[in-house]
C-alpha positions in Angstrom: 72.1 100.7 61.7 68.6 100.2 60.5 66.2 103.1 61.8 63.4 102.4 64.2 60.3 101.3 62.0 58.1 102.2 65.3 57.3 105.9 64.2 55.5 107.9 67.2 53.5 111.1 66.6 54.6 113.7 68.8 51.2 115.7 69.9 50.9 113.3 72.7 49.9 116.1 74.9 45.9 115.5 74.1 45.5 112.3 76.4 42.2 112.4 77.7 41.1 112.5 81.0 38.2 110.7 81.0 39.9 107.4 79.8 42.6 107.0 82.8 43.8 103.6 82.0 44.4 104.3 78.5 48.0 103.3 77.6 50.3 106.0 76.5 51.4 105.4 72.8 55.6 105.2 73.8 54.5 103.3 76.7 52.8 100.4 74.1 55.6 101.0 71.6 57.6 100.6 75.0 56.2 97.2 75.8 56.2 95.9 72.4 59.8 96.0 72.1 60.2 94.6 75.7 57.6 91.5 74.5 59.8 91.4 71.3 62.6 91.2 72.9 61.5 88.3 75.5 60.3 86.4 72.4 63.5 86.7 70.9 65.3 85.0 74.3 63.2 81.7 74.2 64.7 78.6 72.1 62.2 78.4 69.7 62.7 81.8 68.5 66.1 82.5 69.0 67.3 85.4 66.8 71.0 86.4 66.1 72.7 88.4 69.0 72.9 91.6 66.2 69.6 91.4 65.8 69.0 91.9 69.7 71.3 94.7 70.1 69.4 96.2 67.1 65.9 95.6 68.6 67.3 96.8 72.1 68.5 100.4 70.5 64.9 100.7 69.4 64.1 100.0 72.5 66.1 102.6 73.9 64.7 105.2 71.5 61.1 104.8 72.7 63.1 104.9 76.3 64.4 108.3 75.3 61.0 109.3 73.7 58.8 108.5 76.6 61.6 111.1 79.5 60.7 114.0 76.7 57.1 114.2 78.0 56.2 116.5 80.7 54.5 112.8 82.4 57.0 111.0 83.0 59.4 113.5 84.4 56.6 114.5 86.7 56.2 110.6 87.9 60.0 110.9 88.1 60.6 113.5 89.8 58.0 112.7 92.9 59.6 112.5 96.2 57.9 109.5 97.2 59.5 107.9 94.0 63.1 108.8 94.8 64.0 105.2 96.2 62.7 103.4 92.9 64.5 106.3 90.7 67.6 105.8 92.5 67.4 102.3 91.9 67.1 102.5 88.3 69.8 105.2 88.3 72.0 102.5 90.4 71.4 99.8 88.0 72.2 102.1 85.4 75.9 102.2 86.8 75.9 98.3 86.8 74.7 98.3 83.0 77.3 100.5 81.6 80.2 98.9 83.6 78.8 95.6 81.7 78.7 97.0 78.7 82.2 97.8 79.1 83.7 94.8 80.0 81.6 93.3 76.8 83.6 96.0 74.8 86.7 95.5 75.9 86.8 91.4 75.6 85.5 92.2 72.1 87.9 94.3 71.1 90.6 91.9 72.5 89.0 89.5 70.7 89.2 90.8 67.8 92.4 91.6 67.6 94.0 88.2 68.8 91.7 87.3 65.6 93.3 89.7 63.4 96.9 88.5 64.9 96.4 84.9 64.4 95.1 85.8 60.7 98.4 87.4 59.9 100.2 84.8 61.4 98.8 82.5 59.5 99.0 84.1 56.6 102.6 84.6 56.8 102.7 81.1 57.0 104.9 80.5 60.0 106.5 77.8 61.1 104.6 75.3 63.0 106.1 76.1 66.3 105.2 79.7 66.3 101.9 78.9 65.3 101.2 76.8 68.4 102.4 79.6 70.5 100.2 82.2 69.5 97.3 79.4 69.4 98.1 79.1 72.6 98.3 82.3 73.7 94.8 83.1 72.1 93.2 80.3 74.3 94.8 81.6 76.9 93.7 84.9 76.5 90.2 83.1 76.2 90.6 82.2 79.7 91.4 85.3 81.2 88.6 87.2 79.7 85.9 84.8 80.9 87.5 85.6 84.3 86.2 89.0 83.8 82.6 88.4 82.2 82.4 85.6 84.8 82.1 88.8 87.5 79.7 90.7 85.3 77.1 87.8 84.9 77.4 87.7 89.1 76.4 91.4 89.1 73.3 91.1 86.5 72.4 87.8 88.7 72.5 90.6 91.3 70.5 92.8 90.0 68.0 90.1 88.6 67.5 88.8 92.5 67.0 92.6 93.4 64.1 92.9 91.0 62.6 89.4 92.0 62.3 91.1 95.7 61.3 94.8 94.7 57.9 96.1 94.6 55.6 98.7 94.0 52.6 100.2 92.9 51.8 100.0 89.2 48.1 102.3 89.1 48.2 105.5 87.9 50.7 107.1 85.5 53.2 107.2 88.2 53.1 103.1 88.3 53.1 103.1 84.7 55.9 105.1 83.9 58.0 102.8 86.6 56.8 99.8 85.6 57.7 100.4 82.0 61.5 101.7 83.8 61.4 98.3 85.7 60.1 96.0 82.5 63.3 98.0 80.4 66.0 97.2 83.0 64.5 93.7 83.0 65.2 92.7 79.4 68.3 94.6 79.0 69.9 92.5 81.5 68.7 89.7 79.9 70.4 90.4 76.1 73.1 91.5 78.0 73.5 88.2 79.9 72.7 86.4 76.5 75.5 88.7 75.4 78.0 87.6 77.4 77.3 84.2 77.6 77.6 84.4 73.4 80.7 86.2 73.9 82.6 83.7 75.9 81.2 80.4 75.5 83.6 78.0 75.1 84.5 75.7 72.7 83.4 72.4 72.5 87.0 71.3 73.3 87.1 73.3 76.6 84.0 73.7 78.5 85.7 73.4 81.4 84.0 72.7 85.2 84.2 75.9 86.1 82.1 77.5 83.2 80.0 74.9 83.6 79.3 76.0 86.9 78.6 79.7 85.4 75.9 78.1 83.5 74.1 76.3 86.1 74.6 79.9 88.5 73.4 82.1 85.6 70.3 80.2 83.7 68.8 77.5 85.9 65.4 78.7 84.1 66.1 79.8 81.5 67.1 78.0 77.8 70.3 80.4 76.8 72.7 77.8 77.0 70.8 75.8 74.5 70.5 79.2 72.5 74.8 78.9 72.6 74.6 75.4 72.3 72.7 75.2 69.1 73.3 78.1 67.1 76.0 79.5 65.6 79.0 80.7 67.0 81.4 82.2 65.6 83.4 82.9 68.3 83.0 79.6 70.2 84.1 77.5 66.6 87.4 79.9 66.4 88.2 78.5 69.8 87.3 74.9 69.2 89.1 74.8 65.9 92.6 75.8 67.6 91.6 73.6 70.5 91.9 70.3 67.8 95.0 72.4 66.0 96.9 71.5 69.4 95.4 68.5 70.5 96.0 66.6 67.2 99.4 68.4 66.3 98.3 69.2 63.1 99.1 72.8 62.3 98.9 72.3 58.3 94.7 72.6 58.4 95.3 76.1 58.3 92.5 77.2 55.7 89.4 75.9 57.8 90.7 78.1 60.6 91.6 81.1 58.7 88.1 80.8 57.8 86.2 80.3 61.2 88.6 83.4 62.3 87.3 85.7 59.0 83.8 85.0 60.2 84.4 85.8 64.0 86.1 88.9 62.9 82.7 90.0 61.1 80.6 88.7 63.6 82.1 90.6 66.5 82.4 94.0 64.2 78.7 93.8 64.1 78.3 92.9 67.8 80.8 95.8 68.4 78.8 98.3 66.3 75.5 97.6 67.7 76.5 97.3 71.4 78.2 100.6 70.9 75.2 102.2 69.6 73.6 100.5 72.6 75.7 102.1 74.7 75.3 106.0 73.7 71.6 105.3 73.9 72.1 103.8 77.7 74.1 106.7 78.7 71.7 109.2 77.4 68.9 107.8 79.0 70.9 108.1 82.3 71.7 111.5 81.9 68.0 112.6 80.9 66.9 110.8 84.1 69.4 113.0 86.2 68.4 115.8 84.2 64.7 115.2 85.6 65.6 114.7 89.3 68.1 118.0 89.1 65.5 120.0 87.5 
């Protein structure tokens, strides 16, 4: 994983007082990587979903950088911001049980990948290839049942921070503003993520995910994101979607390829969401720290 190219000088402690409304330098690193990361969201500069996770560790690093200084933990730990703390602390929860379920269905994913790759290249009969096709789509199924409920609880979360306020003066505001700004776009690469995780197909976008679509991005231009790009993940499944539905299990080369790339694609997206991960937990753990202090 590439390091951070946003380098921060520590001696932070000389902020002046006579200039209150001067930004703290993690704070603007901070914001750049939440703008960055917005950009990267809308359709006409959609990036690759590694390079999100990537930009979202770096995130994550300025995160970890900004709870170091004595500022912060002081906005932190006031009283009077306990309720706002404990949100971010709850949503915290929510975040690591979605990053989670985006592990596991990659992991399963990737090894129905690896199975069908065998199979194939044991080169068995037609009729056990259609079963194991099958079971793969099936599998497909199942595991959107499961990222289907974590989209509904980062729709949650969204409509909580549509309705939650507070003041952003002083460093206090600032430091839960940038918090606030943080949870914001994490949800929303993490949304992308699933979405990119289990979008179907062209041969099976089915009602029901349609619905999903409608429920998760009514303003937003993800779908056109999975739509347009590629997906590696998405051709696997509509390549073994026209094995079954024209019978013909003998076009076995184009698939082993679209299953070679989805294998690479979702080591990366494994990697970095991993890294992701450590990075989200830490930051959790240095908030408690703060509070327990």
């Amino acid at each position: 994983m590439a390091a951070s190219p946003l380098n921060v000088q520590p001696s932070f402690h000389a902020r002046s007082n006579s200039l209150p409304s001067r930004q703290h330098p993690v704070t603007s690193k901070i914001e750049e990587n939440v703008n960055q990361l917005r950009a990267s969201q809308s359709a006409s500069t959609s990036s690759p979903m590694e390079d999100k996770l990537n930009c979202l560790q770096d995130l994550f690093d300025n995160v970890d950088m900004c709870l170091q200084f004595p500022l912060t933990q002081q906005a932190l730990a006031q009283e009077q911001q306990r309720k706002l703390v404990d949100e971010l602390l709850d949503g915290s929860l929510v975040l690591l049980d979605v990053c989670g379920t985006a592990k596991d269905a990659l992991l399963q994913i990737k090894e129905c990948t690896q199975e069908l790759q065998s199979i194939l290249r044991r080169r068995k009969g037609a009729v056990g290839l259609a079963n194991e096709v099958r079971k793969y789509l099936t599998f497909m199924k199942a595991t959107r049942k499961a990222i289907f409920k974590a989209l509904k609880n980062l729709k949650h979360m969204e409509n909580q921070h549509s309705t939650s306020s507070f003041s952003r003066d002083g460093e206090t505001g600032a430091v839960i503003s940038s918090l606030k700004q943080v949870e914001e776009v994490t949800i929303s690469v993490l949304e992308s993520l699933l979405f990119f995780i289990s979008s179907p197909g062209t041969e099976s976008k089915s009602s029901r995910w349609s619905l999903v679509s409608k429920l998760m991005y009514q303003k937003r231009v993800l779908c056109e994101e999975v739509e347009h790009r590629t997906n590696e993940i998405a051709n696997v499944e509509a390549a073994l979607h026209s094995m079954i539905k024209s019978g013909n299990m003998k076009n076995a080369e184009d698939v082993q390829n679209k299953l070679q790339n989805s294998e690479m694609c979702i080591q990366d997206l494994e990697e970095g969401l991993e890294s992701f991960f450590r990075r989200l937990i830490k930051a959790r753990v240095n908030v408690l720290n703060i509070l327990n202090c």
